[in-house]
C-alpha positions in Angstrom: -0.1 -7.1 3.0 1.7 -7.7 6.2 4.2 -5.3 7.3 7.5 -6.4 6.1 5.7 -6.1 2.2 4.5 -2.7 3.5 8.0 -1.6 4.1 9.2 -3.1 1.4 6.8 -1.3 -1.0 7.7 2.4 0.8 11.5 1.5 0.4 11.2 0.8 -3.7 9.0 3.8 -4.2 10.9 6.6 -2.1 13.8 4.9 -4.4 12.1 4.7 -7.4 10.6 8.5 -6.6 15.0 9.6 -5.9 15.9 8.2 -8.7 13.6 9.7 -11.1 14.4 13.0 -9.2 18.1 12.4 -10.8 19.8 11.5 -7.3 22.0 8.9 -6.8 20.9 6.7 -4.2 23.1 3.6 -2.5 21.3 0.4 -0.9 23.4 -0.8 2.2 23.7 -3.9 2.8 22.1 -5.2 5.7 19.3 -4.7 6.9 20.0 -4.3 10.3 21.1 -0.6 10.2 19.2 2.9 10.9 18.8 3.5 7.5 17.2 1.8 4.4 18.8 4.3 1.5 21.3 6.9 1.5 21.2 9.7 -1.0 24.2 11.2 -2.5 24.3 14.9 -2.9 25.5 16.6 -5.7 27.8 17.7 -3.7 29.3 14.6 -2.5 27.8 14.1 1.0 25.5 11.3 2.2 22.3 11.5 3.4 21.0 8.9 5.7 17.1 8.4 5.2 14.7 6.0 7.2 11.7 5.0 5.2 8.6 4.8 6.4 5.4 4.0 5.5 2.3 6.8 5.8 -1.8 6.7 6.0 -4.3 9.3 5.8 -6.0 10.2 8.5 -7.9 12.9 9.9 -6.7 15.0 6.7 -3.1 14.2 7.5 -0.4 12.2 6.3 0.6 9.8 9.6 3.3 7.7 9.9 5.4 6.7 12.9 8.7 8.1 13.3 10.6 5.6 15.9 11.5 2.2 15.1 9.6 -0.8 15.8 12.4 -2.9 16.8 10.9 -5.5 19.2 12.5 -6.6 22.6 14.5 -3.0 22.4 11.4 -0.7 22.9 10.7 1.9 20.4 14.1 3.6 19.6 14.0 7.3 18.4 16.6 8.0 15.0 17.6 10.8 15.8 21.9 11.2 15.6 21.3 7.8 13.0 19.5 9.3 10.3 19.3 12.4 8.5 15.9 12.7 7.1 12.3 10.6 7.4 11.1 10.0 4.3 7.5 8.4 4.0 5.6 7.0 1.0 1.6 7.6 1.3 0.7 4.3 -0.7 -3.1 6.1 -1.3 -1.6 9.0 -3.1 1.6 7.7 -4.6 3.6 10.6 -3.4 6.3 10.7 -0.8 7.3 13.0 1.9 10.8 13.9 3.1 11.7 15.9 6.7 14.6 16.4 8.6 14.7 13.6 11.3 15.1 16.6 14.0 11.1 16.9 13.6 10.3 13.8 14.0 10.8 13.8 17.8 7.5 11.9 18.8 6.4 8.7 18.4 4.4 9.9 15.1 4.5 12.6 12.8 1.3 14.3 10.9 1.9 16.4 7.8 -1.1 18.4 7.2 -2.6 18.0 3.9 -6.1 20.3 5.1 -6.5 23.3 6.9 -7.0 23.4 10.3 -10.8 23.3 11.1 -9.9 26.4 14.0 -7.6 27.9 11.4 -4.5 27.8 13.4 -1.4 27.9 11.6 1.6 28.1 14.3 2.9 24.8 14.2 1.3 23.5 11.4 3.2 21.4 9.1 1.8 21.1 6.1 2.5 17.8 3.5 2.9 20.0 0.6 6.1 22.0 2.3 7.9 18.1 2.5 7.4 16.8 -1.3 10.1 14.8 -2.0 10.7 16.1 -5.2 11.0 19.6 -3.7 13.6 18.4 -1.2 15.3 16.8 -4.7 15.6 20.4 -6.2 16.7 21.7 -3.3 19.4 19.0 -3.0 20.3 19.9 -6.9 20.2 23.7 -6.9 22.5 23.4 -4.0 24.8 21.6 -5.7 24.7 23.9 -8.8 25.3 26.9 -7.0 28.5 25.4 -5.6 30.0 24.4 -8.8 
């Protein structure tokens, strides 16, 4: 699979994944802009989200978090998306963070403890399920209606 298919794949199943989490989710169309989806809150606003494509290693979820735009360098989203959300193709499951900590070049959601045991700093996969971030999205809008 080259890596337009790999894309490709992480964009239908983060849709596929928001959809079944009862969110309304708009395609836009080109694909030239920051984002791939945007999410519709229940309360009416738009979220912006940049799909990308995760791996396992190291007993992490990895996946780069700056775009891959050739002949402009690697350009960070922040300011042109709202969240990252990645699709882990070997566990099916997808990941959503606020693009505000995705500031390097990668991002690693821990999925194992630390082998030292540290915990500051530790972000761990199971704190960014995207069906999580769903509810959250939901709840919010109940409690405002």
């Amino acid at each position: 699979m080259n890596t337009r298919q790999l894309g490709d794949a992480a964009e239908a199943a983060v849709l596929s994944a928001l959809t079944d989490a009862g969110l309304a989710v708009w395609l836009p169309w080109s694909q030239f802009g920051p984002c791939d989806l945007m999410v519709e809150t229940p309360r009416g606003a738009i979220v912006r989200v940049q799909v990308k494509s995760g791996r396992l290693r190291d007993g992490c979820v990895v996946s780069n978090c700056r775009s891959t735009d050739h002949g402009s360098g690697r350009q960070s989203y922040v300011g042109l998306v709202d969240v990252l959300a990645i699709h882990v193709p070997a566990l099916r499951q997808q990941f959503v963070l606020p693009i505000t900590e995705a500031q390097g070049f990668e991002v690693r959601l821990r999925r194992e403890p630390t082998r030292n045991n540290q915990s500051l700093r530790v972000r761990y996969a199971d704190d960014y399920r995207l069906e999580e971030w769903a509810q959250a999205l939901r709840r919010a809008g109940e409690a405002a209606a």
